[in-house]
C-alpha positions in Angstrom: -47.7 37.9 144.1 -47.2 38.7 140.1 -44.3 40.7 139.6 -46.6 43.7 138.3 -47.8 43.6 142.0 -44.5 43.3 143.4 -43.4 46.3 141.0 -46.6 48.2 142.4 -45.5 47.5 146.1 -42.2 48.7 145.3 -43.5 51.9 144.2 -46.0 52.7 147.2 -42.9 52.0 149.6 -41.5 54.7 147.7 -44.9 57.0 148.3 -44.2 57.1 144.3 -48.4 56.1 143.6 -47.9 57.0 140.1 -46.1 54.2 139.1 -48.0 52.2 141.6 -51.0 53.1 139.7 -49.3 51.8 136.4 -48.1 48.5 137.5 -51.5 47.6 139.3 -53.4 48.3 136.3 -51.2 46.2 134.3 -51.7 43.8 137.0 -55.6 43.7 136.6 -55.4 43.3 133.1 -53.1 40.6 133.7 -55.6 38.7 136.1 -59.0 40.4 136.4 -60.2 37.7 138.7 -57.1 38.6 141.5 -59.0 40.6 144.0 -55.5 41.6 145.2 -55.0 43.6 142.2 -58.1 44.9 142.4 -57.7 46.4 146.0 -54.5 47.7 145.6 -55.6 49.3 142.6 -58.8 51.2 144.2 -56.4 52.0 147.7 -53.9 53.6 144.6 -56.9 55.6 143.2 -58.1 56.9 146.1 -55.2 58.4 147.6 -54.4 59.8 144.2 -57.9 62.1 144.8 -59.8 59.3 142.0 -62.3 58.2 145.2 -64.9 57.0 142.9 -63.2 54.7 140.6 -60.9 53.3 143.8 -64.1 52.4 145.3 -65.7 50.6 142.4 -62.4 48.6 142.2 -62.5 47.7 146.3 -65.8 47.1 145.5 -64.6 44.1 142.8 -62.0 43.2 144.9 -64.3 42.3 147.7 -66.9 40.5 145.6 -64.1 38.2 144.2 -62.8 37.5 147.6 -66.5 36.5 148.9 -66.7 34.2 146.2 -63.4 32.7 146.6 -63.7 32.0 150.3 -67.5 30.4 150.6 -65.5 27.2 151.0 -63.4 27.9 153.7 -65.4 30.6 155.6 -62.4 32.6 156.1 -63.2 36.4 155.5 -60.3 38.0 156.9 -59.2 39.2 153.6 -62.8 40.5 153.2 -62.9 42.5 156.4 -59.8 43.8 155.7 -61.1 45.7 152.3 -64.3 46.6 154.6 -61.9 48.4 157.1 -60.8 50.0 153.8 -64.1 51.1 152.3 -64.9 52.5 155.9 -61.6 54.9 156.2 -62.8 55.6 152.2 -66.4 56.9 153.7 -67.5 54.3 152.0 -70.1 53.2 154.3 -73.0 51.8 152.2 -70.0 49.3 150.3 -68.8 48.8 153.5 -72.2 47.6 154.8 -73.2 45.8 151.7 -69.9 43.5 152.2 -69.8 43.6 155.5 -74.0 41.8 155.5 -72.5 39.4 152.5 -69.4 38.2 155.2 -71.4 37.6 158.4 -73.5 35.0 156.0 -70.3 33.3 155.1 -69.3 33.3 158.6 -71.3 34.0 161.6 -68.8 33.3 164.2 -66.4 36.5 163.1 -66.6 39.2 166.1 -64.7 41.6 163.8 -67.3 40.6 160.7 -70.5 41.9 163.4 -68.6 44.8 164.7 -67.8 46.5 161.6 -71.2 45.8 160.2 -72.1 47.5 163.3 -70.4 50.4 162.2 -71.2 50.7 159.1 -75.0 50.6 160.1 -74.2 52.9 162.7 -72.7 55.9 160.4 -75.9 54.9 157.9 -78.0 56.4 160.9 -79.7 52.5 161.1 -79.6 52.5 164.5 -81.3 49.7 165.7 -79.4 47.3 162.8 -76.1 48.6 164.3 -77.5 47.7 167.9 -78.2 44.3 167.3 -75.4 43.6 165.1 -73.0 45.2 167.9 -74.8 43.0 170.4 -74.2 39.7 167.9 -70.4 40.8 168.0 -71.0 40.9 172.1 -72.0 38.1 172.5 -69.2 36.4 170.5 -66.5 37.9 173.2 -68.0 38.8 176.1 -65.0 39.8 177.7 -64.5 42.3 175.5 -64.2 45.8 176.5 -64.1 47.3 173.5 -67.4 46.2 172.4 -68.8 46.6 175.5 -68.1 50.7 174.8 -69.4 50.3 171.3 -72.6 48.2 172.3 -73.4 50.8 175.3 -73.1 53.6 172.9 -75.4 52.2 170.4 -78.1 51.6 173.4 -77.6 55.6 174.1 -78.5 56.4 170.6 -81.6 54.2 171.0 -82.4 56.0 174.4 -82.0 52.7 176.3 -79.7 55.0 178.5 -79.9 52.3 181.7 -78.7 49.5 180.3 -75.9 51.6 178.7 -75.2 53.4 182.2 -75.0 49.8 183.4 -72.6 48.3 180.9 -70.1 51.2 181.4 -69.7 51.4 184.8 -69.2 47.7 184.8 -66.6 48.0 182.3 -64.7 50.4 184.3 -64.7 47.4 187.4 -62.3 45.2 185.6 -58.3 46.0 184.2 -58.6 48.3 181.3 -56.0 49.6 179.2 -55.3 53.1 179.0 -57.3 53.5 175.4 -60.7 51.6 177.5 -60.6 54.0 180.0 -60.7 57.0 178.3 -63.3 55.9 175.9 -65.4 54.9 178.8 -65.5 57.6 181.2 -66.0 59.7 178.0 -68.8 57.6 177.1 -69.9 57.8 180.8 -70.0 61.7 180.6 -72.2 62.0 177.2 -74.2 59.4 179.0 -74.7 61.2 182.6 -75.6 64.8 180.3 -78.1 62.4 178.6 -80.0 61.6 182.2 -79.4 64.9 183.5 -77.0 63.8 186.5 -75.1 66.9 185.4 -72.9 66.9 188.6 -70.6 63.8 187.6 -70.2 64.7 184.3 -66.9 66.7 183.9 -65.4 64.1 186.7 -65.2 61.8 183.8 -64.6 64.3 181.5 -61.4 65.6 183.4 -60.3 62.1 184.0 -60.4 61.4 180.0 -58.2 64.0 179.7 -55.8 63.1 181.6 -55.8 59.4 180.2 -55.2 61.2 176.9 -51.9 62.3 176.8 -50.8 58.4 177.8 -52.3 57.9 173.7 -50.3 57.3 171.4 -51.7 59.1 168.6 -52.0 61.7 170.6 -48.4 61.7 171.9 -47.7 62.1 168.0 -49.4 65.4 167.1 -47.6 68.5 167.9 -50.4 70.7 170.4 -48.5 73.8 169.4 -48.5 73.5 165.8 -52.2 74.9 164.7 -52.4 77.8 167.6 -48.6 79.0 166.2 -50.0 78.8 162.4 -53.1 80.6 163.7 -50.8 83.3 165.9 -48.6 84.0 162.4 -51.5 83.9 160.1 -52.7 87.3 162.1 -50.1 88.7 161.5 -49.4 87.6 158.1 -52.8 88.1 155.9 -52.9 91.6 156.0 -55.5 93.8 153.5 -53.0 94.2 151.0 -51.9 90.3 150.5 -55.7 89.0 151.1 -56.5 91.7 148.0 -54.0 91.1 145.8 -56.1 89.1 143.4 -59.3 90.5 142.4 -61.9 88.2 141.2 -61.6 90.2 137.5 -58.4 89.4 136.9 -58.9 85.3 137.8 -62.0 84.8 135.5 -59.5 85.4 132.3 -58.1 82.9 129.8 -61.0 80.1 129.8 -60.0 79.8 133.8 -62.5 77.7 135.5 -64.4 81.2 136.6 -66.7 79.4 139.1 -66.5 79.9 142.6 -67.7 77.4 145.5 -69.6 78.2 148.7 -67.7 77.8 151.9 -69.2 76.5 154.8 -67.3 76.9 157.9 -67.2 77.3 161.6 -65.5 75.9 164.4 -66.3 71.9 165.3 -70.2 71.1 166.6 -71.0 74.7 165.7 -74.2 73.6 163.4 -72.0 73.6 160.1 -73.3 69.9 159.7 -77.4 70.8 160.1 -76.5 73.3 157.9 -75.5 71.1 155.1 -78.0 69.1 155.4 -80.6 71.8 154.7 -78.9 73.5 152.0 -78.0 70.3 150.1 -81.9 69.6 150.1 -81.7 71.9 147.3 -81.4 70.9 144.2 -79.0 73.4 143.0 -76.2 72.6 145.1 -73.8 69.7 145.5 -72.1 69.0 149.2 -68.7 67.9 149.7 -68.3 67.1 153.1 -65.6 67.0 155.2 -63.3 67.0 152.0 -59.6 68.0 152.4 -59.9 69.9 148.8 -58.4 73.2 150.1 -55.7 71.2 152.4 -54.6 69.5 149.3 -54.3 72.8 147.4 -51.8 74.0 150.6 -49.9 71.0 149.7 -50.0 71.6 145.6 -48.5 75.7 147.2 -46.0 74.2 149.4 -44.8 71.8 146.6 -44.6 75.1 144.2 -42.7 77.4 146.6 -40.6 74.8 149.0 -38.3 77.6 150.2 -40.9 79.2 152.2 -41.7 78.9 155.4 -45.1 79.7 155.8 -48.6 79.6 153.9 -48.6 83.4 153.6 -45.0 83.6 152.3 -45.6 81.0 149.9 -48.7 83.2 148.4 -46.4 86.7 148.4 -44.4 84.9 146.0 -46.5 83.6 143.4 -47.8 85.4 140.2 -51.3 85.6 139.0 -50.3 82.2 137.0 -49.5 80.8 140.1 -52.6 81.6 142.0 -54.8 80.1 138.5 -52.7 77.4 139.2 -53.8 76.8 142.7 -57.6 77.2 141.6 -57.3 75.3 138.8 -56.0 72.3 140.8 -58.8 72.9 143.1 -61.3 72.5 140.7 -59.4 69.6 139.1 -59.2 67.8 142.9 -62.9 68.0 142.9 -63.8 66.4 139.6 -61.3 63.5 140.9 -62.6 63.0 143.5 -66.9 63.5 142.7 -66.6 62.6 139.2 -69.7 63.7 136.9 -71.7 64.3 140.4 -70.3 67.7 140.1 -72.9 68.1 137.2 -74.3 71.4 136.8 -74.7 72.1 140.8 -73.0 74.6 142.9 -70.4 72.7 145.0 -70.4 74.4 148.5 -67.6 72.9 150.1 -68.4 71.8 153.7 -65.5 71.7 156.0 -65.7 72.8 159.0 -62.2 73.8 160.4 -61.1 75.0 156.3 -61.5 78.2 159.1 -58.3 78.0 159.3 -57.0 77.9 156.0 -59.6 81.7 155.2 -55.9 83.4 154.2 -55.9 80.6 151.3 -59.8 80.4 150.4 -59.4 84.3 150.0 -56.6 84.5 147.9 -57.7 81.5 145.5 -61.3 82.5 145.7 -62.1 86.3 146.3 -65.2 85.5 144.3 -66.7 82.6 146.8 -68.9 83.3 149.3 -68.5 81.9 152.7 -71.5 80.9 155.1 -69.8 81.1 158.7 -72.2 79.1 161.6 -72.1 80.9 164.6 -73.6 79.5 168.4 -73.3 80.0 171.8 -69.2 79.7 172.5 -70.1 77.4 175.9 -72.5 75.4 174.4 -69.7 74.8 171.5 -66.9 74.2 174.3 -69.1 71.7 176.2 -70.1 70.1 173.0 -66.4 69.5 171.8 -65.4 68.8 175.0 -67.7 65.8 175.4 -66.6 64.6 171.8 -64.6 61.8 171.0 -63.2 62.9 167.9 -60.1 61.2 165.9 -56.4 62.4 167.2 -55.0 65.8 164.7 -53.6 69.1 165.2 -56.6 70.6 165.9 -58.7 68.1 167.8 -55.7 67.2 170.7 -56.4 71.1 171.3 -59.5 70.2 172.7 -58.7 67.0 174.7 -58.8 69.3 178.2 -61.3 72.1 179.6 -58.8 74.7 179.3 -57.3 73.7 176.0 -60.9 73.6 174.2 -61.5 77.3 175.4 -58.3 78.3 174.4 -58.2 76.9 171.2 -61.8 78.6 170.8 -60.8 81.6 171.7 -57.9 81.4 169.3 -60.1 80.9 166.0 -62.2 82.9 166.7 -59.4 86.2 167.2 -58.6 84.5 163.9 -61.6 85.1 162.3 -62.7 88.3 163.8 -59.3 89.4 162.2 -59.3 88.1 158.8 -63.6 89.0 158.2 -62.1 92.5 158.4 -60.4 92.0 155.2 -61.6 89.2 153.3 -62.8 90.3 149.8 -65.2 87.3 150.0 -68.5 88.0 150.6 -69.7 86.1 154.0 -72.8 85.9 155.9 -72.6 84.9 159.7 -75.9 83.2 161.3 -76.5 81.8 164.8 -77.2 77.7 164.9 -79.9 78.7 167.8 -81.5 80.9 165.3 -81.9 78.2 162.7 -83.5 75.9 165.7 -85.9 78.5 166.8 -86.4 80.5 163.7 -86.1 77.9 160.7 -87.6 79.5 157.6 -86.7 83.1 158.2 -83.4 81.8 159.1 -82.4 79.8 156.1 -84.6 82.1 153.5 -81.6 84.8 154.7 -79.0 82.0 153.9 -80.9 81.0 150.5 -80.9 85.0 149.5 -76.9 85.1 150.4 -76.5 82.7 147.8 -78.7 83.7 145.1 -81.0 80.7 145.3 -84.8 80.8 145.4 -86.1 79.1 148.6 -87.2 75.7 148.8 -89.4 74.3 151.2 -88.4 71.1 150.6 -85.7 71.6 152.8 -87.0 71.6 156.1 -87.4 67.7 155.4 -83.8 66.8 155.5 -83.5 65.0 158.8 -85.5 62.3 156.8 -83.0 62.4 154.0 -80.3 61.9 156.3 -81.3 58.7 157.8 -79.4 55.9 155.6 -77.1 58.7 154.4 -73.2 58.5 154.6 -72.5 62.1 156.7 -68.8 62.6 157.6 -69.2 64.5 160.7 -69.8 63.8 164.5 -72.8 65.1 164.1 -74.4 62.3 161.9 -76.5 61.0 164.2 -78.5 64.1 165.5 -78.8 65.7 161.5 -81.0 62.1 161.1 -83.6 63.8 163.8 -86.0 66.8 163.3 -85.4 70.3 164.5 -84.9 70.1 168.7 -84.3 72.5 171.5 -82.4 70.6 173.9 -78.8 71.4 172.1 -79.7 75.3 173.0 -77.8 76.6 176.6 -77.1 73.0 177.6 -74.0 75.0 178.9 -76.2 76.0 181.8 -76.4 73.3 184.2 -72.3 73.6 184.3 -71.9 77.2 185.0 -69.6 76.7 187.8 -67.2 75.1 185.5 -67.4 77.7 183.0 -65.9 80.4 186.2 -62.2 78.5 185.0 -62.3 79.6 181.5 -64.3 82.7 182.0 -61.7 84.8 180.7 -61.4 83.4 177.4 -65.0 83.1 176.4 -66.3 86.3 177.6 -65.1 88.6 174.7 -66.8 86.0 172.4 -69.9 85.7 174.1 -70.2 89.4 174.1 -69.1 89.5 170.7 -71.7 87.2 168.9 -74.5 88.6 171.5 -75.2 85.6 174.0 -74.2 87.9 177.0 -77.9 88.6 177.5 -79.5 86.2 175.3 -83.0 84.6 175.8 -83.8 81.7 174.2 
């Protein structure tokens, strides 16, 4: 290692990416052929909000390396960086290296199961099957990969074979990590063929498993529903209206405002993006954490406070063009020129949460909020594996999900009461049953002439990079089956009755037909 890597190291030990960045650019000029250089370079750049340009520099870090290692077939190195391109959303790199490696060496499991992955997220389906398979056979043993092959044979409806594979993982000693991820692969699998009446067996046993996770045991379950509780009380009229839009369009200010789409997780927020990105006026950042970083820019510029709304009672109207400023700023770092000319509407789903911010930064935006049935969302998130945070361990039990439903939702019942931002609310079973009237309503919301172009976007999502659960149904024309698949588990919705009724009265569902 040169000692402007060493330097570099030095510095991200420190967290100080900075001066990392400096001393691994002086390292690439030094050697541009040292693909180590190069990939700590693009890991520097992307967690300094420069995704683009970190990319391109994995990107030359793992072409180097390929070339480098035809000799001795060992791609380690390389599969490393694809892990890296992966947790960057980088899935078409990630693919592209990931086909280049398994030529090099075809007797890798790791080399076939992230290519598997990587097709997998692409919405290639039947590439990620057999490439999960080619990893299979490899280690047989596996269990692992047993989970991941069975799950790629339910997304090509061979739901037998899956069923099969599954419950013969669950024969053999598992750790604690196997099990859950099989019985809650069992349960989406059991939904699938309609044997309704084991499902939330496995579904109750997962969550039991999951508190024996470590990633789990390190998130704090009381952390979001106590922000959410003081939030309630804390954004009041007068704070949310503090700054009017006239007052932050002044002094060459960045005066543009983005489009919000939000909801609560598996609500439709994802088909909605898809649809309204098919227009050629706006520009989808998906599942960014743009507004997250801007609580961190407020918490850096008032440290003495102890909560978000706090922090924004203190600052002046300098402040708060601060905070939008560094939004916009954030953005062009991370899209680069993509930005162009489009509207950027800012897809992410639980920025629900952060509304007191959005309004207070952006009284000018407009917010598109996703509304569906509150059991069919509660079953939905209830079946989903989804990564461990604050906000998904709330929905690891059948209690917990309704709960934390429940909880949002107060929240944003509250806050739509005084929110100067214009918002339109829409149901997801509307936009299934109803699709042009639907969307021409969203279209009008946000000044933009309809396009009937649009209606095509489950073909545009099919080899797409989509950062949501949801990737895989978005690839797939409109369908029916997602509406009141809360029915054939009415028995188990008598337990959290209580908390989803004021909803379900709320948004209309009580006596819905659909």
């Amino acid at each position: 290692m040169t000692s402007f890597l060493q330097r570099g190291a030095a510095a991200v030990q420190t967290q100080n990416m900075p001066e990392a960045l400096i001393w691994f650019e002086k390292a690439v000029a030094e050697n541009a052929k040292d693909a180590q250089a190069h990939a700590c370079l693009g890991q520097t750049l992307c967690w300094l909000g420069r995704r683009d340009e970190g990319v391109r520099q994995l990107h030359k870090a793992g072409q180097i390396l390929l070339k480098n290692v035809r000799k001795t077939r060992d791609i380690s190195q390389a599969l490393g960086l694809i892990e890296q391109l992966q947790f960057w959303n980088d899935y078409q790199g990630a693919l592209e290296l990931g086909r280049q490696a398994v030529q090099i060496n075809n007797s890798d499991v790791r080399g076939f199961q992230l290519l598997a992955l990587s097709y997998s997220r692409l919405n290639q389906k039947a590439l990620a099957l057999s490439a999960g398979k080619q990893a299979l056979k490899l280690a047989p043993n596996n269990a692992m990969l047993t989970i991941l092959v069975a799950t790629l044979e339910m997304a090509e409806g061979l739901n037998q074979s899956a069923k099969q594979r599954l419950e013969k993982v669950l024969q053999h000693p598992l750790t604690t990590e196997e099990k859950f991820r099989t019985h809650k692969e069992l349960a989406r699998l059991l939904d699938k063929m309609g044997e309704y009446h084991q499902v939330f067996s496995h579904l109750n046993t997962a969550g039991e498993l999951s508190a024996q996770l470590p990633e789990v045991q390190k998130q704090d379950p009381k952390r979001v529903p106590n922000m959410i509780e003081a939030n309630i009380v804390a954004f009041d009229q007068a704070l949310l209206n503090r700054w009017p839009p006239a007052s932050l369009n002044q002094d060459n200010q960045d005066n543009r405002a983005p489009i919000f789409l939000i909801g609560f997780m598996r609500s439709g927020t994802t088909l909605t993006q898809e649809v309204l990105g098919g227009h050629p006026d706006i520009f989808i950042a998906d599942e960014t954490d743009l507004i997250y970083s801007v609580s961190q820019e407020l918490e850096r510029m008032v440290p003495s406070a102890k909560s978000q709304p706090e922090r924004l009672r203190q600052l002046d109207l300098a402040g708060i063009k601060h905070l939008r400023q560094f939004y916009w700023d954030s953005a062009h770092k991370l899209f680069g020129d993509k930005l162009s000319h489009q509207r950027l509407l800012d897809k992410t789903t639980m920025n629900t949460l952060d509304l007191g911010l959005i309004n207070c930064l952006f009284p000018d935006a407009k917010v598109v909020f996703v509304i569906r049935d509150p059991r069919d969302i509660c079953l939905s998130c209830f079946m989903q594996t989804m990564t461990p945070a604050p906000s998904t361990v709330q929905l690891l039990t059948w209690e917990g999900t309704a709960n934390f439903y429940a909880q949002v939702m107060a929240w944003w019942q509250h806050i739509k009461a005084f929110m100067p931002a214009p918002f339109l609310e829409f149901r997801y079973e509307d936009a299934v049953t109803d699709f042009e009237t639907t969307f021409k309503t969203v279209f009008e919301f946000l000044d933009l002439t309809w396009d009937p172009s649009v209606i095509d976007f489950h073909r545009r999502a099919i080899g797409k990079q989509i950062n949501s659960p949801s990737f895989s149904q978005v690839a797939q024309p409109l369908y029916t089956s997602s509406l009141a698949r809360w029915q054939p588990y009415e028995k188990e919705f008598e337990a959290v009755a209580e908390q989803l009724q004021p909803f379900i009265d709320a948004f209309g569902y009580g006596n819905r037909t659909l």
